[in-house]
N, C-alpha and C positions, 0 to 999 in steps of 0.2 A: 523539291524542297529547295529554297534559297540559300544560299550563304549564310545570310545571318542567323535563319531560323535553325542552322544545320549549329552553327556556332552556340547559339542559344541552349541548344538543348545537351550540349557538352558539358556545361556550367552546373554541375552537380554539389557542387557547395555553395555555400552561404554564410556572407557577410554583412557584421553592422559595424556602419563606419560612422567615426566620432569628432567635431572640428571643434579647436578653441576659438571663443570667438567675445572679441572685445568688448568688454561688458566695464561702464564708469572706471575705477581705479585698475581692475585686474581683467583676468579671463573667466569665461566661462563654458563648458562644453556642450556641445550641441548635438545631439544625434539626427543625422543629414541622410542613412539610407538605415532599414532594417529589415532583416531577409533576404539582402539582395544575392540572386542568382550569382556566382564567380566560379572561376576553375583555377586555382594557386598551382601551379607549373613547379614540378618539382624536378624539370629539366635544369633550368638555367639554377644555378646553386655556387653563389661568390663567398667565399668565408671571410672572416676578418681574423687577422695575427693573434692565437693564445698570445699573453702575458706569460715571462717564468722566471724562476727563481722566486725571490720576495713577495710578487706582486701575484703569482700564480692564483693566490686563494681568493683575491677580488677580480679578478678577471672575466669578463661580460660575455654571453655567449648569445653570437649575432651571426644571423645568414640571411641572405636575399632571395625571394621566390618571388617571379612574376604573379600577377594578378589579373586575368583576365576577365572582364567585366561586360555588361549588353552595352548596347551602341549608346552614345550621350550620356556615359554615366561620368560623372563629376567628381575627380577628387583632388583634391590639394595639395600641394606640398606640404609637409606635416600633418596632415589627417591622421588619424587613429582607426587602426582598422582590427578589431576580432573574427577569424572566419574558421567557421566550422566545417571539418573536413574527414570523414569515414573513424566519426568518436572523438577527434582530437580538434583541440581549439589552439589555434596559430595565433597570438595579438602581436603588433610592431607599429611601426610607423613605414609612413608610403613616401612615393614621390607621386607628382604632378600626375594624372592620365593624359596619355598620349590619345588622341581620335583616328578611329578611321574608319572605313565606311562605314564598316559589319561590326564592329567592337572596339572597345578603349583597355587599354592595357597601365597596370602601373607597378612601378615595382616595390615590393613591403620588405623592409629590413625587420623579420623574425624577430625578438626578442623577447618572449617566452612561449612555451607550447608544455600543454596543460593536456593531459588524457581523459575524459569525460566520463 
């Protein structure tokens, strides 16, 4: 078995990823992958600063999980991604995919996660 096809079959979740994309005055959203195979890496894990005092009660809860993806897969800086992961849905926003040979990687800042 090759590399990639070894990586491939790691990819036990599933993601649909959402772009805005310029339409006459405003934006509009485009669904650009659906079911795509991915593995969200619950390794890498950066938090962002609670808020406290005052501000505690609006305070935003955000973390970053890699997103590991099949080879050539496309995604954007600010893409919209939902992925489903053993009953639980992840949605945030990405960065850019990085390429390489066997697989593209991006990272999703977390911003809600929903139990199914």
């Amino acid at each position: 078995m090759n590399e990639e096809r070894a990586l491939l079959a790691t990819m036990t979740d599933r993601a649909t990823v959402f772009r805005g994309i310029r339409s006459g005055a405003g934006y509009d959203t485009e669904q650009v992958y659906t079911d795509l195979p991915c593995a969200l890496s619950r390794n890498y894990q950066g938090g962002r600063p609670r808020l406290t005092g005052e501000m505690e009660g609006v305070a935003e809860s955000g973390f970053f999980l890699m997103l590991y993806l099949p080879k050539g897969t496309v995604i954007l800086a600010g893409d919209r991604a939902e992925v489903l992961r053993e009953g639980v849905k992840y949605a945030g926003i990405c960065s850019a995919a990085m390429q390489y040979p066997t697989y593209a990687v991006a990272s999703m800042e977390v911003q809600e996660v929903t139990p199914l």
